[in-house]
N, C-alpha and C positions, 0 to 999 in steps of 0.2 A: 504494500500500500504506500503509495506515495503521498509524501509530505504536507502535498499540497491539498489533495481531497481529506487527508487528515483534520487539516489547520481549517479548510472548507465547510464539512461537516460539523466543529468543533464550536466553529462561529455561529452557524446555522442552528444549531442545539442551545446555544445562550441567547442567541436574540429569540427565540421560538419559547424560552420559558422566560425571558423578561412579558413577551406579552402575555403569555398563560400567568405571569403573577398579578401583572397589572389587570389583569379579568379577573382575578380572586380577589384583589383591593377593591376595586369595582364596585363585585358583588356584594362586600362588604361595605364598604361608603355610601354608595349613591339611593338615593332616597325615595324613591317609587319603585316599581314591579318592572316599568318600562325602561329605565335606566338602566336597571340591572340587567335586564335579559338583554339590552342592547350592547350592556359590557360582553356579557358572558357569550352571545352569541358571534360578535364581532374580534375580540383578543384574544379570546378562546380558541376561536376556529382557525386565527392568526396562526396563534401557536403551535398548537396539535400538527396544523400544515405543516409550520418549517422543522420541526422535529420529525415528521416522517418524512419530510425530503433529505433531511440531513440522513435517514437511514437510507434512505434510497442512493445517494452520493457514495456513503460510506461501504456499501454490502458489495459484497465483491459475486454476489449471485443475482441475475436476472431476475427469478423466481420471489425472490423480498422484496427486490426495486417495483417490481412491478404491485404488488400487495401493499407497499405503503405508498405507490403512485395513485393505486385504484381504493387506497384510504383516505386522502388528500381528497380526491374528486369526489370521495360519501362525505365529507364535512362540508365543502365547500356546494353540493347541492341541497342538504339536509337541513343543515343549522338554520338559513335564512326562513328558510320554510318554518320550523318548528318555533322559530322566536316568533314568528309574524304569527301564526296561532295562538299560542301562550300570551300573547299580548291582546288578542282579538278577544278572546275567551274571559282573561280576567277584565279588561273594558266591558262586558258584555255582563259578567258577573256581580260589579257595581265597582271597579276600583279605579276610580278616577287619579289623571294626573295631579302632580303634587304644586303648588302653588309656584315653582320656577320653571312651570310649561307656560309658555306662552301664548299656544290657541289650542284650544283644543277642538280638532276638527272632527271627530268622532261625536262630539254633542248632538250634533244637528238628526245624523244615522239613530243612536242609540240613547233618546232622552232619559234622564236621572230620574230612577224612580225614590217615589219622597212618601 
C-alpha cells in the first residue's frame, strides 16, 4: 500500500468523523425536531460517506470498494428521504417550529389545532 492512499484514506476518515461529531453536537444543541434531523440527516450522511470512501480508497479488494461505494449511494439516496418524513410527520403530529424559524410555510397546509 502506498503512502499516498495511506495519508489519503487517513484524511478522509478525520474529516468524515469531524462531520459525524459535528451531527452528534447538532443533535444535541439545536432546538427543535427540525434542526436536529436537518443536522443529523445532513453531517451524518456527510460523514458515514467519506469514511466508506476512505474504505473504499484504502481496501486493496474490489469486492469492499465496491460495498462501501454501493453504501455511500444507500445514504446518500435514503437519508434525505427519511429526514423529509420524520419532519413531515412530527409537523403533522402538532410540533411546531421553534421561535428562531422565521416562516413557517407549512401553517397554511396543516392549521394548528387549538
Amino acid at each position: 500500500m502506498s503512502a499516498v492512499v495511506t495519508i489519503l484514506a487517513g484524511t478522509m476518515l478525520v474529516i468524515g468523523s469531524l462531520f459525524a461529531l459535528v451531527a452528534s453536537i447538532g443533535i444535541v444543541r439545536l432546538e427543535d425536531v427540525y434542526m436536529r434531523t436537518h443536522a443529523a440527516s445532513k453531517a451524518g450522511t456527510l460523514g458515514s460517506g467519506l469514511m466508506l470512501i476512505a474504505l473504499a480508497v484504502y481496501a486493496a479488494d474490489l469486492a469492499v470498494a465496491t460495498r462501501a461505494l454501493a453504501g455511500v449511494i444507500f445514504f446518500l439516496l435514503t437519508a434525505p428521504i427519511s429526514a423529509h418524513l420524520l419532519a413531515k410527520a412530527a409537523y403533522e403530529a402538532g410540533y411546531r417550529p421553534c421561535a428562531d424559524t422565521k416562516e413557517d410555510a407549512m401553517a397554511e397546509v396543516f392549521p394548528q389545532k387549538d
